[in-house]
VOKENU-925616 format. One record per residue (C-alpha): residue number from 1; x, y negated, z; residue in one letter. Coordinates in steps of 0.001 Angstrom, whole numbers. Layout:
N
<r NUM, <X, Y, Z>, 'A'>
...
END
This chain:
429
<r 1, <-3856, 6284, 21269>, 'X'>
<r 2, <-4201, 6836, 24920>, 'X'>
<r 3, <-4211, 3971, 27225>, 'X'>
<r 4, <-1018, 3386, 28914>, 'X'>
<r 5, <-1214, 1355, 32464>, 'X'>
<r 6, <1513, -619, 34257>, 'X'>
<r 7, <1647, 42, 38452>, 'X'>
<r 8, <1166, -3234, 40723>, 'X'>
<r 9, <765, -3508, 44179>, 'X'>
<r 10, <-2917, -5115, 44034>, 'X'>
<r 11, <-4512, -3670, 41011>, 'X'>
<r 12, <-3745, -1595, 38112>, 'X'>
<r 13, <-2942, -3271, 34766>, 'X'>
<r 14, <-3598, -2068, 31868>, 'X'>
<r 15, <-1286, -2044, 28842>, 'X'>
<r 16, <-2745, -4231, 25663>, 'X'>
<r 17, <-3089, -2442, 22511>, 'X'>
<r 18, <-2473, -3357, 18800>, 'X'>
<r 19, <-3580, -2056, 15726>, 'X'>
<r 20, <-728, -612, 14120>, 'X'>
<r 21, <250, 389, 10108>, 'X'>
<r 22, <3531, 1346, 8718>, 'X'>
<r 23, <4391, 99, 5547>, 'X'>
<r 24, <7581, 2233, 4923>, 'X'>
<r 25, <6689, 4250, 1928>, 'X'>
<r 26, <8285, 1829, -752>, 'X'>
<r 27, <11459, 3095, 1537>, 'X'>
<r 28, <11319, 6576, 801>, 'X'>
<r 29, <13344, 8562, -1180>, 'X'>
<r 30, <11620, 11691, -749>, 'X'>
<r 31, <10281, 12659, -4258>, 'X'>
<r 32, <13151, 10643, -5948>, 'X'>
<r 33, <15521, 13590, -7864>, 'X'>
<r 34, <19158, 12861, -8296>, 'X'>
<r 35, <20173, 13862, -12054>, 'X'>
<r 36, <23573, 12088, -11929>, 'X'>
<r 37, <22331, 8722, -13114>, 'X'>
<r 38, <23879, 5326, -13436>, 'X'>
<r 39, <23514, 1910, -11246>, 'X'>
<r 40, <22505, 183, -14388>, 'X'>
<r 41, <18863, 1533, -14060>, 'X'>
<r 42, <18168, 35, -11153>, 'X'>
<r 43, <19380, -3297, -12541>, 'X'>
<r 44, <17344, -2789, -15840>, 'X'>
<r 45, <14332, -2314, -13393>, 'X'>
<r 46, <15112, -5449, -11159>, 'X'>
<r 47, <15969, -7938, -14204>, 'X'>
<r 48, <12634, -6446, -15803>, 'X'>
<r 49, <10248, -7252, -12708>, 'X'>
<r 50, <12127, -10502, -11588>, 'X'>
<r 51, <12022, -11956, -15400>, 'X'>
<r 52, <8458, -11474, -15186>, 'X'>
<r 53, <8099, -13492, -11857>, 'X'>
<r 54, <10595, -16270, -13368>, 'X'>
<r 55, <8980, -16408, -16669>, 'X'>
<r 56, <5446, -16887, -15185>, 'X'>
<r 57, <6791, -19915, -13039>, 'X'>
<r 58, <8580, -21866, -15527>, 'X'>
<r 59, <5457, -23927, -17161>, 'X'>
<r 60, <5064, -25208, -14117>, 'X'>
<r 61, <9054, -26090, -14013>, 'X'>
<r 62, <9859, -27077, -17337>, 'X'>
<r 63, <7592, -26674, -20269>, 'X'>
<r 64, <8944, -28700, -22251>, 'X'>
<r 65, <11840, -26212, -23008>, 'X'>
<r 66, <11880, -23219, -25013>, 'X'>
<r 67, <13136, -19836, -23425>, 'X'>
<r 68, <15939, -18512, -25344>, 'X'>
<r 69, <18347, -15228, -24711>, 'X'>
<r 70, <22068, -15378, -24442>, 'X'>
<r 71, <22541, -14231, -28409>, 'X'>
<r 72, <20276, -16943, -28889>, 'X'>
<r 73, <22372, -19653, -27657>, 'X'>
<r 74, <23046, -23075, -29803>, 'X'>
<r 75, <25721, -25478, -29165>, 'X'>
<r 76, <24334, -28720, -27362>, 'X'>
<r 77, <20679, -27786, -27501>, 'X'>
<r 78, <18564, -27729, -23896>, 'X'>
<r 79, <16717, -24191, -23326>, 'X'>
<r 80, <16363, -21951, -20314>, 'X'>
<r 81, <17959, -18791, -20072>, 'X'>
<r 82, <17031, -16154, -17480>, 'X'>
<r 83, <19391, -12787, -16543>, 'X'>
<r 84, <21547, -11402, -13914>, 'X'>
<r 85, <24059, -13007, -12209>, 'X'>
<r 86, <27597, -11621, -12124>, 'X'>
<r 87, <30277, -13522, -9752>, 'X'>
<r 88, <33851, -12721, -10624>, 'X'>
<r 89, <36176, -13010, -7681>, 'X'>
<r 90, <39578, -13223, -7207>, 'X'>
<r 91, <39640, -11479, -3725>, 'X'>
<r 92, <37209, -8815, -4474>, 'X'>
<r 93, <38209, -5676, -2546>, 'X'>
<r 94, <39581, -3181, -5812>, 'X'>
<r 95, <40278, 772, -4860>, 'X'>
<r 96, <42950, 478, -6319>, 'X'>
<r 97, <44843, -2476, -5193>, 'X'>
<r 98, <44018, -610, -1857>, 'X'>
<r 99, <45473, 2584, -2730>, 'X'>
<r 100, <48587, 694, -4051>, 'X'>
<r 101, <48259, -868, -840>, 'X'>
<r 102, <48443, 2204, 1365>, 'X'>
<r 103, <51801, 3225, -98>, 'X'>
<r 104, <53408, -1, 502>, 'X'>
<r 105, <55276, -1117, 3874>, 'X'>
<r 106, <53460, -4493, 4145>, 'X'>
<r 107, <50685, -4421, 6598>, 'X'>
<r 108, <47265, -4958, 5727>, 'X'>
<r 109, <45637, -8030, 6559>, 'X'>
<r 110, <41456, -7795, 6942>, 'X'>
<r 111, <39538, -10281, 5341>, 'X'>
<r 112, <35886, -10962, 6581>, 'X'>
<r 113, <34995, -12997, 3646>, 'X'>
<r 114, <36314, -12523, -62>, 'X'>
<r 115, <35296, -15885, -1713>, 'X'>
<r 116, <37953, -18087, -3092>, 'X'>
<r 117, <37744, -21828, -4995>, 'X'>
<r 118, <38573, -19886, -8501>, 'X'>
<r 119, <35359, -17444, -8036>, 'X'>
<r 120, <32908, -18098, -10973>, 'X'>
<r 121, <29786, -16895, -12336>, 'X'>
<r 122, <28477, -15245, -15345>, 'X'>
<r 123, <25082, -14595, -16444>, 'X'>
<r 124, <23920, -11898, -18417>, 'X'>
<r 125, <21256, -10121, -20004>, 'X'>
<r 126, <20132, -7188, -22735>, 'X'>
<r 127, <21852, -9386, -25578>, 'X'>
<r 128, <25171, -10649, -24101>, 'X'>
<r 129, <26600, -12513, -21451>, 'X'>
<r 130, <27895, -16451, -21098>, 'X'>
<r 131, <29968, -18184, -18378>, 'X'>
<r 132, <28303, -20650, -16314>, 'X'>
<r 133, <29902, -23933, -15433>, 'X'>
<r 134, <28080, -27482, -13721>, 'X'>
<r 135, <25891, -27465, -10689>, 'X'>
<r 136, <25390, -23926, -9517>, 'X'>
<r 137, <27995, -23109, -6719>, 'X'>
<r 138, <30011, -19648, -7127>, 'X'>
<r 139, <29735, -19967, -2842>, 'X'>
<r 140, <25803, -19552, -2433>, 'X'>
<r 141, <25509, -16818, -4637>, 'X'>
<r 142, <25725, -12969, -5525>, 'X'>
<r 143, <26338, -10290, -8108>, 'X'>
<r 144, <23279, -9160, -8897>, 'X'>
<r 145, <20718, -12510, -8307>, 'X'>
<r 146, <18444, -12931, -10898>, 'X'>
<r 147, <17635, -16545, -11948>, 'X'>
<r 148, <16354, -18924, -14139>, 'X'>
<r 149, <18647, -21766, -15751>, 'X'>
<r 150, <18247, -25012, -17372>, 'X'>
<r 151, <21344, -26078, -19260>, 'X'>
<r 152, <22885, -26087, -22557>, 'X'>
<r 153, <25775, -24262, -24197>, 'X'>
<r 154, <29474, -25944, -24587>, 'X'>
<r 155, <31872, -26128, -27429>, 'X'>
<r 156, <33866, -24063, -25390>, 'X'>
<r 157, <31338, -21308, -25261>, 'X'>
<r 158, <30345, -21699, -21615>, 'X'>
<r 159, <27019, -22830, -20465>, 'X'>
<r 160, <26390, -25724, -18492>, 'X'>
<r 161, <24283, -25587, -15613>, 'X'>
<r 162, <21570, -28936, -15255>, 'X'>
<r 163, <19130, -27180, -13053>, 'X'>
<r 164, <18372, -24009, -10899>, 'X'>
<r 165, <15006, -21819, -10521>, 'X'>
<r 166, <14760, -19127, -7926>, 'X'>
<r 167, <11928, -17011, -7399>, 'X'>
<r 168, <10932, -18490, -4060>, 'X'>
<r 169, <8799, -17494, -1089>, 'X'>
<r 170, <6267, -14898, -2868>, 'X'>
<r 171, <2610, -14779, -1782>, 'X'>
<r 172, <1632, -14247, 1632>, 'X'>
<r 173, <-1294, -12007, 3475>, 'X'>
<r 174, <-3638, -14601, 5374>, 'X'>
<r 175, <-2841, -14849, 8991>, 'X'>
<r 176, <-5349, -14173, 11413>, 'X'>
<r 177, <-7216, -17359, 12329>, 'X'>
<r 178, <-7775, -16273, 15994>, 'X'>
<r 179, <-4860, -14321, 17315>, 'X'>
<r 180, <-6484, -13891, 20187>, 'X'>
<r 181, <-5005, -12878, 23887>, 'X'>
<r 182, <-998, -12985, 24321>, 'X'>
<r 183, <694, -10068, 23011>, 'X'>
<r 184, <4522, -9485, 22853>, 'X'>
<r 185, <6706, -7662, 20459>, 'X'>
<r 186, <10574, -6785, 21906>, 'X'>
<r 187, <13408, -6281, 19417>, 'X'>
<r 188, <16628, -4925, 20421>, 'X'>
<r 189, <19623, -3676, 18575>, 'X'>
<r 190, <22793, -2880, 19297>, 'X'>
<r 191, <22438, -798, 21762>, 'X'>
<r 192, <25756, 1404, 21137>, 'X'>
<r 193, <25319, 3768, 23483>, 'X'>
<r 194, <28512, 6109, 24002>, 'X'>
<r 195, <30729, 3021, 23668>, 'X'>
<r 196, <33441, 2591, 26157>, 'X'>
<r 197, <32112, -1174, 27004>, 'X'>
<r 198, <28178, -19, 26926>, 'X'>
<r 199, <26950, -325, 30057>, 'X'>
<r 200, <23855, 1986, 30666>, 'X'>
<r 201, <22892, -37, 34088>, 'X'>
<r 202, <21879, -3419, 31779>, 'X'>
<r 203, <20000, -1453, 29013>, 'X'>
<r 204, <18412, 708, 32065>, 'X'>
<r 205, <17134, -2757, 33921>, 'X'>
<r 206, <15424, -3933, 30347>, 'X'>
<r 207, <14142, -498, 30044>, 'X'>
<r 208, <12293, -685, 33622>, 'X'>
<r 209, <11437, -4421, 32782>, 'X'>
<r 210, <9335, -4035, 29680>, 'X'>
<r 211, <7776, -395, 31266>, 'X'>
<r 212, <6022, -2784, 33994>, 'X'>
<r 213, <8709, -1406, 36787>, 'X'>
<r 214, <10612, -4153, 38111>, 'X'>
<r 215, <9499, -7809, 38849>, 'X'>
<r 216, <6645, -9522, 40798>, 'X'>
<r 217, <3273, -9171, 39499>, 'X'>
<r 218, <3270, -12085, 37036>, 'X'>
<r 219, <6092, -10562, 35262>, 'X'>
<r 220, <4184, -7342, 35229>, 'X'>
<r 221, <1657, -8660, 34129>, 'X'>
<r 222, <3785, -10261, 31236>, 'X'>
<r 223, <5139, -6851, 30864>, 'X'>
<r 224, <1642, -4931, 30226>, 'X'>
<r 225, <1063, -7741, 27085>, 'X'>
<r 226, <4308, -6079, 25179>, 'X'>
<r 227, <2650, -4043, 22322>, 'X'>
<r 228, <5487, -3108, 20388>, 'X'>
<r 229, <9335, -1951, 21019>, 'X'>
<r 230, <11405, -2409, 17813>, 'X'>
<r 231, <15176, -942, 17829>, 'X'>
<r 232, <16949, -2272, 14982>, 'X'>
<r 233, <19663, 109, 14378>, 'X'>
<r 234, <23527, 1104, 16121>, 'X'>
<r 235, <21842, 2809, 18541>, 'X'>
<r 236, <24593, 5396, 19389>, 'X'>
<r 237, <28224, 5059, 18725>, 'X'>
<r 238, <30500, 8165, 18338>, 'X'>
<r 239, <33718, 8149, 19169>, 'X'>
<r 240, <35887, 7722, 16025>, 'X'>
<r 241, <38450, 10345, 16796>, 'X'>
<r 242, <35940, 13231, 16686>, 'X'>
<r 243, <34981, 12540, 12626>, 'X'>
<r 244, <38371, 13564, 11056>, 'X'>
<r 245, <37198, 16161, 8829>, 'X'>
<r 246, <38381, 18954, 11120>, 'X'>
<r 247, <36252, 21967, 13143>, 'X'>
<r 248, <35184, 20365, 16121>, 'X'>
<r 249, <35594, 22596, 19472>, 'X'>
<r 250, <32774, 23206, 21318>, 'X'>
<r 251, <34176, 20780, 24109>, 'X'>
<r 252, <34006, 18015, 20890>, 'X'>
<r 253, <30613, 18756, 20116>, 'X'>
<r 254, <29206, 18189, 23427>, 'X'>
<r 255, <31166, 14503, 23305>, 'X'>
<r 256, <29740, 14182, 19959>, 'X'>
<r 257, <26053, 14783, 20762>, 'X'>
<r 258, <26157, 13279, 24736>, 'X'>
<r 259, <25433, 9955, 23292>, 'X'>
<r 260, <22564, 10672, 21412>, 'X'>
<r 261, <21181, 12745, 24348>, 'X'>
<r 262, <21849, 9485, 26419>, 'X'>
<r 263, <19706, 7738, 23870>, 'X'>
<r 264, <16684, 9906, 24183>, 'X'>
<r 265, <16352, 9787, 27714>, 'X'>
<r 266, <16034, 6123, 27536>, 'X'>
<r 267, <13781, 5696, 24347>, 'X'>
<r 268, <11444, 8768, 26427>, 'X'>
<r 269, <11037, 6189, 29198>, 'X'>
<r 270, <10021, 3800, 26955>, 'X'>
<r 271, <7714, 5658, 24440>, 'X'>
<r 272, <5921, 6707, 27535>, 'X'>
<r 273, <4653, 3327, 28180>, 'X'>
<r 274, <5043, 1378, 24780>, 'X'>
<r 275, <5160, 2223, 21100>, 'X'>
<r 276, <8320, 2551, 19784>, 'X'>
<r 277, <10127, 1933, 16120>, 'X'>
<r 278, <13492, 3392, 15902>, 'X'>
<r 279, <15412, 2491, 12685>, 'X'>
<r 280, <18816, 3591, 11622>, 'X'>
<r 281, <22310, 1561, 11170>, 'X'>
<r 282, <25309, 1465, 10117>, 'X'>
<r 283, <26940, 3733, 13046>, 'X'>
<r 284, <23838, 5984, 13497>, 'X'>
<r 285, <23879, 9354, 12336>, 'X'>
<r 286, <21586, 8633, 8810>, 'X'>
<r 287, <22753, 8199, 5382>, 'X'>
<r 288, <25273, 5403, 4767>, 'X'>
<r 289, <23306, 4388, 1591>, 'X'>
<r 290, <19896, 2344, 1322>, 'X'>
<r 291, <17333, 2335, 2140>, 'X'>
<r 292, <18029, 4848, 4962>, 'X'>
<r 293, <16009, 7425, 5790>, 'X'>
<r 294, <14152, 7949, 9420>, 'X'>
<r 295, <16534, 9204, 12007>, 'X'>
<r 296, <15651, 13451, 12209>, 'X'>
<r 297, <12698, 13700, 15534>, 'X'>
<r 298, <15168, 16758, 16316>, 'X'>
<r 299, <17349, 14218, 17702>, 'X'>
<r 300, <15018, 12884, 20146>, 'X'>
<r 301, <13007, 16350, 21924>, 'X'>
<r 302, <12311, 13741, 24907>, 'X'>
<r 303, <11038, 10773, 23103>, 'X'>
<r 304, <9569, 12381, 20242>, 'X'>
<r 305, <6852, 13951, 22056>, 'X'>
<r 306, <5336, 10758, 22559>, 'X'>
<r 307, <2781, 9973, 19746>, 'X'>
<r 308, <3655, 6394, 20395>, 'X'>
<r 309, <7105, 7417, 19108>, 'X'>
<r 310, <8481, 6482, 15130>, 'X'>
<r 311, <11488, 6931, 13338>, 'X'>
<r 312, <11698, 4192, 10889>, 'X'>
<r 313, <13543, 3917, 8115>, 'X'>
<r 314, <15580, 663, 7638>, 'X'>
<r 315, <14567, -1667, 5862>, 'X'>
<r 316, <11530, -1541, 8024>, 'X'>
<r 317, <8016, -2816, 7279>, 'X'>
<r 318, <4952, -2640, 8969>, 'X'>
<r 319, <1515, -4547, 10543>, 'X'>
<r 320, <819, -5618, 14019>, 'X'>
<r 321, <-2695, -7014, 13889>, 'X'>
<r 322, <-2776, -8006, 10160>, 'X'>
<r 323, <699, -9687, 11038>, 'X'>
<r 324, <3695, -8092, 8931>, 'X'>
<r 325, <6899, -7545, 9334>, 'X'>
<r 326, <9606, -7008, 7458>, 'X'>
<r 327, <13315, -6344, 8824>, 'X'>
<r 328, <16794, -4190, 8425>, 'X'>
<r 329, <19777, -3707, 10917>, 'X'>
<r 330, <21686, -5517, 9174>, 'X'>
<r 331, <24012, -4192, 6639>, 'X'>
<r 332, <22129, -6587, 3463>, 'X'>
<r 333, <23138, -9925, 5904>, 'X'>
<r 334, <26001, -8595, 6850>, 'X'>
<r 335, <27446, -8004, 2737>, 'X'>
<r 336, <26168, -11484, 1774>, 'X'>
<r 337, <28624, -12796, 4342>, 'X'>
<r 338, <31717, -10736, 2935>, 'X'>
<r 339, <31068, -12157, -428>, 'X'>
<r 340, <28897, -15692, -237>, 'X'>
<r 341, <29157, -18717, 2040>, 'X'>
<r 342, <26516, -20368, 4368>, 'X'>
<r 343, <26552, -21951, 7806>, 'X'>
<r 344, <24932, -19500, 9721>, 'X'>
<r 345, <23754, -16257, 8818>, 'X'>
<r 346, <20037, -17044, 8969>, 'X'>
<r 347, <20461, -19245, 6520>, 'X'>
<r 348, <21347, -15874, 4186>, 'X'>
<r 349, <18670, -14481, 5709>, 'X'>
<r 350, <16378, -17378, 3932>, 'X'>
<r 351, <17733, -17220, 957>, 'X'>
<r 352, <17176, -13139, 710>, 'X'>
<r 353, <13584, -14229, 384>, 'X'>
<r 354, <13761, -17399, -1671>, 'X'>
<r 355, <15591, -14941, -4064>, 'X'>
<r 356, <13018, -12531, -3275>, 'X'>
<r 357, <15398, -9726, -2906>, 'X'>
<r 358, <16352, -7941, 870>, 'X'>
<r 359, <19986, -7112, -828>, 'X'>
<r 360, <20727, -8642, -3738>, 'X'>
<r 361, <24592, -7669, -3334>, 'X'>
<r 362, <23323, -3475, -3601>, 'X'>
<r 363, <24398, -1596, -5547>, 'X'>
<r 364, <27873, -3804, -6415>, 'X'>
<r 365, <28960, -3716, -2788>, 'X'>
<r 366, <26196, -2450, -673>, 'X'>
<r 367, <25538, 1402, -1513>, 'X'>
<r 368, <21882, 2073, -2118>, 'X'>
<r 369, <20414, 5237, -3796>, 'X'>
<r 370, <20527, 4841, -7709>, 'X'>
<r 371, <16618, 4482, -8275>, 'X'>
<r 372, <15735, 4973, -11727>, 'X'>
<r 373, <12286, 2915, -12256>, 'X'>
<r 374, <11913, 622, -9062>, 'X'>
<r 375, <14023, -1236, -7118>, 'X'>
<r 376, <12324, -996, -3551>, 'X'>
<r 377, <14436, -3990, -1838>, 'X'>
<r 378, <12148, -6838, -3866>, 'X'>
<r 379, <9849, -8746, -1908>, 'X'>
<r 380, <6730, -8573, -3264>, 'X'>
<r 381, <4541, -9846, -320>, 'X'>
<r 382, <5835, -12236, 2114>, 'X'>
<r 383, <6319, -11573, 5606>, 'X'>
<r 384, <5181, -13553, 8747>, 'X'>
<r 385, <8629, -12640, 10615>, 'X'>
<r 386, <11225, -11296, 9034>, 'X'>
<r 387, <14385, -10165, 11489>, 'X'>
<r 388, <17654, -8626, 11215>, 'X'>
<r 389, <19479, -6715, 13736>, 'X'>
<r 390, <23268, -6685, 15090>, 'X'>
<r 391, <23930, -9892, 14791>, 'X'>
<r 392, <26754, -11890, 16974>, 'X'>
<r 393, <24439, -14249, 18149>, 'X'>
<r 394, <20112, -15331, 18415>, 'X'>
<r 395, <19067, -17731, 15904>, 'X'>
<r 396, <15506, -18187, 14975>, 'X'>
<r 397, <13815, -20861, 12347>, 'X'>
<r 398, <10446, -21062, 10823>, 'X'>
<r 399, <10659, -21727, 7085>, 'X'>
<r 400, <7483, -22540, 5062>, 'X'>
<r 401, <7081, -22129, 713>, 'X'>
<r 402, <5649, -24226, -1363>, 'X'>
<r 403, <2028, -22551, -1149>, 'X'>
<r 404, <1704, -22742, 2814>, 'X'>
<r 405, <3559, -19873, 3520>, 'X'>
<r 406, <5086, -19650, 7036>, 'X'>
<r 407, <7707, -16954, 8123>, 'X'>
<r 408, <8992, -16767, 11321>, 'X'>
<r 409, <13121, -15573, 10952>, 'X'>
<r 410, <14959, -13550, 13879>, 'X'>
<r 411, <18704, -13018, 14384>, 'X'>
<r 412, <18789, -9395, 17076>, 'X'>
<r 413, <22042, -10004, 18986>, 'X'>
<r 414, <24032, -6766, 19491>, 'X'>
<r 415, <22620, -5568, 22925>, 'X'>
<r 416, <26012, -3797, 24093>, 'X'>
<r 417, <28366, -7357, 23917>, 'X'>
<r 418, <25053, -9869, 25120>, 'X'>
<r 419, <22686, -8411, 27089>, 'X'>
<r 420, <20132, -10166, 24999>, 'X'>
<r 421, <16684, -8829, 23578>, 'X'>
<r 422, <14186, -10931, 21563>, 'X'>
<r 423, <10700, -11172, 22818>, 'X'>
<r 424, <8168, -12524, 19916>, 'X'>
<r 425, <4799, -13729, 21190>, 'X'>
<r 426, <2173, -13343, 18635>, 'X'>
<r 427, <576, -17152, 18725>, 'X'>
<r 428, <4235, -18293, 17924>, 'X'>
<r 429, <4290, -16360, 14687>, 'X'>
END
């Protein structure tokens, strides 16, 4: 990589450097062939692995119980059962109760959240399923969790809940004992550009900030420790009217394309100074479904000439350093709160890797490509930060697992409604 120097009025600084490795491939759909297969094989394929995980924990939990299946429940006697969670909701959006919707006169209301006091869960495996009743809360959980339970089966058939094991934090890569010098890694997301309300002035200032191009020298010199630009999805936002289905004019394809072209004159200023990750989102032009594939380099001519330049796909993963992390743009948080409760949403964020699982809500009501062997959102190495992009607001925590693990977790505020990027220093990791 060539060295990359930041301008200031005494001396010349030069930019620090990290050692850099993607670890997207587990991402990629590339030699995956679509025969018109089912959702359930990706569900055969998680239950499979995460059984595994749960039955290798429980003599350490309770080994005093036997294991049994759900055909192998007996009325009143204590066993663990292990399977796939399946909430049934009384709000759950239905295509058709929408469609039946559409062709009534009473407006439609949007609901943000589709959990209700009467949701329950059921938990199933190979041999059958059984409803669940006691301690586990319908509120904190998913379609398609897979857990371990301690209970016993009813007269009325149902069986009741005494305790709860989730896969928790899995192992984690040792952390380097000396970090070293300062180093800084910027996240930003959000960024909407070709949105009425984006304002190109604010994300032009950041832009000149983390280059080295604006400030005193102390804040240049800040700026030449930034190893690492991460853009966590909505980069560009088209304007709605133009996808209708129609022919678009040439007059509407040079609307549709302006913001992207915005984009890379931006992201060229910055990959000419800094590496750069670019992942995809939910308004971006990608696939809709996860995991979703790098944004095409034909998009960017400017910035893509820069061999500090990557298109990412999202979920993203990759090593600073012998530091990983691990992050999406949002879309797996963002389906957890449509159809699960917590106080804040970095508290679903946590519980994505105490379950081990980025989405545990796709394929029900997150669409992700129908993988036949593997399920490529389970967490088999734990992070040292783990963030998530377009969020309404910054939150950070630092959560630790029972074997010493540490993992630092980021909220990404949308850039275009807060101004706000997050700046990680290394020795806080």
């Amino acid at each position: 990589m060539v060295l990359m120097e930041v301008d200031s009025e005494k001396n010349l600084l030069h930019r620090k450097q990290s050692l850099y490795q993607s670890l997207d491939e587990n991402f990629g759909i590339q030699k995956e062939v679509y025969r018109g297969q089912q959702y359930s094989q990706i569900y055969f394929a998680r239950l499979h692995l995460m059984r595994t995980l749960l039955y290798s924990l429980i003599p350490n939990w309770k080994p005093h119980l036997p294991v049994c299946t759900v055909l192998g429940l007996e009325e009143g006697k204590e066993c663990i059962i292990v399977g796939t969670l399946y909430k049934q909701m009384k709000l759950k959006p239905s295509i058709l109760d929408e469609y039946s919707k559409e062709r009534s006169a009473s407006p439609l209301v949007q609901r943000h959240n589709f959990t209700h006091l009467d949701d329950n869960l059921v938990l199933e495996d190979e041999s059958g399923r059984v409803k669940l009743s006691g301690c586990l809360l319908p509120s904190a959980y998913v379609t398609g969790n897979i857990i371990a339970l301690h209970g016993k089966e009813t007269s009325a058939g149902e069986f009741l809940v005494e305790d709860v094991l989730e896969a928790g934090l899995p192992q984690q890569i040792e952390r380097p004992i000396e970090l070293g010098e300062d180093k800084y890694v910027v996240f930003i997301s959000g960024l909407s550009v070709g949105r009425s309300s984006s304002n190109p002035l604010q994300f032009q200032l950041l832009v000149d900030h983390i280059t080295g191009h604006l400030g005193d020298e102390k804040e240049q010199n800040i700026a030449a420790q930034i190893v690492q630009v991460v853009i966590a999805g909505n980069s560009v936002e088209v304007p709605h009217g133009l996808l209708n289905g129609q022919n678009l004019g040439s007059k509407d394809q040079s609307r549709l394309f302006e913001p992207i072209k915005e984009l890379d004159i931006l992201l060229t200023q910055i990959a000419a100074s800094i590496p750069l990750d670019i992942m995809p989102g939910s308004s971006d032009p990608a696939n809709f479904s996860l995991p979703q594939q790098p944004l095409h380099r034909c998009l960017f001519p400017g910035s893509s000439a820069y061999n500090t330049f990557r298109s990412c796909t999202n979920p993203h993963c990759f090593e600073l350093d012998n530091i990983r992390f691990l992050g999406t743009s949002g879309q797996n948080i963002d389906d957890l709160g449509k159809y699960s409760e917590a106080n804040n949403n970095i508290d679903f964020m946590e519980r994505t890797l105490r379950w081990r699982h980025l989405a545990p809500t796709a394929p029900n009501t997150l669409g992700c490509y129908p993988f036949t062997d593997r399920d490529p959102f389970y967490v088999e190495t734990c992070p040292h930060v783990y963030f998530v992009g377009n969020q309404d607001k910054y939150e950070s925590r630092l959560i630790k697992g029972s074997e010493g693990q540490m993992v630092m977790l980021i909220c990404i505020p949308r850039f275009v409604e807060t101004g706000v990027a997050v700046v990680t220093e290394k020795e806080d990791i």
